[in-house]
C-alpha positions as CSV (number, residue, x, y, z in Angstrom):
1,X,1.4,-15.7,17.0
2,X,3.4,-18.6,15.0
3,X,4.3,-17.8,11.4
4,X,1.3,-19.5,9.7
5,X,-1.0,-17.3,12.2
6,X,1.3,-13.9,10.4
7,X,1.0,-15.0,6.7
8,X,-2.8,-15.8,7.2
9,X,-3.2,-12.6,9.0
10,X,-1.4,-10.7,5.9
11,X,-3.5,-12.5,3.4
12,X,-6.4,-11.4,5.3
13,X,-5.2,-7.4,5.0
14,X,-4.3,-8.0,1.0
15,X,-7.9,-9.7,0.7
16,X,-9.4,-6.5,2.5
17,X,-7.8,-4.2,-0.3
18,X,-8.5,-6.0,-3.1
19,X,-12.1,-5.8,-2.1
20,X,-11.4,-2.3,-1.4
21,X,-13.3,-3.1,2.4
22,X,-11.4,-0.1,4.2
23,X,-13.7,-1.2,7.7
24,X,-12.6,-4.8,7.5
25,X,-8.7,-3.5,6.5
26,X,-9.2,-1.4,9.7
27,X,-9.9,-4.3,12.1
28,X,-6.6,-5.9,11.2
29,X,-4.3,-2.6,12.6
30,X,-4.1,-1.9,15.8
31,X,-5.5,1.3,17.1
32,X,-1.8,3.0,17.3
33,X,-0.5,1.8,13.9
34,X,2.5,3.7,13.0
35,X,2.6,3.7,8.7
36,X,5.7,4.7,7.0
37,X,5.5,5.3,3.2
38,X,8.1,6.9,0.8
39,X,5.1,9.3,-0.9
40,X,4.9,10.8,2.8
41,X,7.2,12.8,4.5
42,X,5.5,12.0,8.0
43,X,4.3,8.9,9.5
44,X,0.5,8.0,9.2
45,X,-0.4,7.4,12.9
46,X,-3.6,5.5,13.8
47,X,-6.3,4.2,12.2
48,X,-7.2,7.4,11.1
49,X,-3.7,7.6,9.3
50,X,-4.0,4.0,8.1
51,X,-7.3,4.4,6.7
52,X,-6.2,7.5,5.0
53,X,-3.5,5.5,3.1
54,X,-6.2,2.8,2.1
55,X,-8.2,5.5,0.5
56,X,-5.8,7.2,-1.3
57,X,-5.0,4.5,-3.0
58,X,-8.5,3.3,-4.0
59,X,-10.0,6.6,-4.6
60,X,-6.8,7.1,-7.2
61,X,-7.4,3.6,-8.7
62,X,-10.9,2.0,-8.0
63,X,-9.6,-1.1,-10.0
64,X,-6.8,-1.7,-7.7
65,X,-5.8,-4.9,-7.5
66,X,-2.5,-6.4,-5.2
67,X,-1.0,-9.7,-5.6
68,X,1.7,-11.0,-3.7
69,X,4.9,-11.9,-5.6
70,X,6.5,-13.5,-2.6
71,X,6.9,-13.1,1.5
72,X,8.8,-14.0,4.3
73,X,7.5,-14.1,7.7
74,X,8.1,-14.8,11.7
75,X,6.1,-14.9,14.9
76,X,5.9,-10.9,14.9
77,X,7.1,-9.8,11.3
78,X,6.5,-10.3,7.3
79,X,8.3,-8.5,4.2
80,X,6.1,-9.3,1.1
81,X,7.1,-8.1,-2.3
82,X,4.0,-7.1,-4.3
83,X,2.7,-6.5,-7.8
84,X,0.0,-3.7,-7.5
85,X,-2.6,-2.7,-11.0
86,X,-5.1,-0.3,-11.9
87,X,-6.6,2.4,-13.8
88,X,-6.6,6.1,-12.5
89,X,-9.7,7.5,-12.7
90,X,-9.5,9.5,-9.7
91,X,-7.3,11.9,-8.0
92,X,-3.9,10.5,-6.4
93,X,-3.1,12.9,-3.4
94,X,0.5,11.5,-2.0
95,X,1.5,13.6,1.3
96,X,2.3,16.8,1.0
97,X,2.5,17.0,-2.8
98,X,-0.2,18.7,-4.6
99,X,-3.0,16.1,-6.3
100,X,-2.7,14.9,-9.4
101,X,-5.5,14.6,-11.6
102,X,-6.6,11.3,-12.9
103,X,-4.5,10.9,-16.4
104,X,-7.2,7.7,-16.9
105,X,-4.0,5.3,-17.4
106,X,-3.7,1.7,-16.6
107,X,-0.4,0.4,-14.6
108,X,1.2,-2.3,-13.2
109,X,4.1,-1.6,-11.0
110,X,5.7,-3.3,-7.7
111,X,6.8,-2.8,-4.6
112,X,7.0,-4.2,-0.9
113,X,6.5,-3.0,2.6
114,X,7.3,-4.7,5.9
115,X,4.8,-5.1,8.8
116,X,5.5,-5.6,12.1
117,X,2.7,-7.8,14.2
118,X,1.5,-8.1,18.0
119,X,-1.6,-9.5,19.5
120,X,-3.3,-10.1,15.8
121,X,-2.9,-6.9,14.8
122,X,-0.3,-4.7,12.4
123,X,1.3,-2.0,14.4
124,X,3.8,-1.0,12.3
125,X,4.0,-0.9,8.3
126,X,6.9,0.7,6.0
127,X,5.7,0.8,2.4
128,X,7.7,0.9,-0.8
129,X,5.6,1.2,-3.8
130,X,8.1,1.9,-7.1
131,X,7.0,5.9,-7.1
132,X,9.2,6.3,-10.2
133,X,7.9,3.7,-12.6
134,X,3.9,4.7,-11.4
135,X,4.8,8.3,-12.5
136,X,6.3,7.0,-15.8
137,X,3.7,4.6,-16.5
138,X,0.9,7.6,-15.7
139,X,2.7,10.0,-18.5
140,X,4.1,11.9,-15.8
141,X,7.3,11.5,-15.6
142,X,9.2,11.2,-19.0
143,X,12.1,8.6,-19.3
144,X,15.5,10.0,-21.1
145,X,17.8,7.5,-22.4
146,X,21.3,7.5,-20.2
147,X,24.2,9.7,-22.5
């Protein structure tokens, strides 16, 4: 793949969440795609694990939308920075940590992640969605000025 065949590839996978189209998100990752995330202790493996992460996400906010802030890519990699909004109305269940109910707030936060690419597909992602600031701007975490 050249770089231009990587960035349309990615704009492909952020078009597939915004429509919330889990199948078409799926036929962009390989079948052994290996998906790192700071809200996990363990890697999602496969599809299965992939897909997971895709619902999470738009179970927690059905409203999510992602927009790409800005990206650099190669012939096998890209590293996009992201701003990601929505409303939770629906349960957000992040690894091993127990759910959290929907608190019915609206946030805007950012992040990036970093894909790795072969034969069309991702087969490796490492997310890093601001965990701190979603939990602040969701009322569950509570800010203290420094002393």
């Amino acid at each position: 793949m050249n770089t231009s065949d990587v960035t349309k590839l990615n704009d492909a996978v952020l078009e597939s969440w915004n429509r919330h189209d889990t199948k078409k998100f799926l036929t962009y990752c390989d079948d052994n795609i290996v998906w790192r995330d700071t809200g996990s202790p363990e890697p999602l493996n496969g599809k299965n694990g992939a897909g997971d992460f895709f619902n999470m996400w738009t179970t927690a906010f059905p409203d999510l939308r992602i927009k790409p802030l800005s990206q650099l890519a190669s012939e096998d990699r890209i590293a996009v920075e992201i701003e990601f909004s929505g409303t939770n109305t629906g349960p957000l269940k992040m690894g091993d940590q127990p759910e959290i109910h929907a608190t019915n707030r609206k946030i805007t936060n950012y992040g990036c992640y970093f894909a790795k690419v072969k034969n069309g597909k991702f087969i490796e992602v490492h997310t890093y969605p601001d965990m701190a600031g979603m939990m602040v701007q969701l009322g569950l975490h509570e800010m203290h000025a420094a002393h």
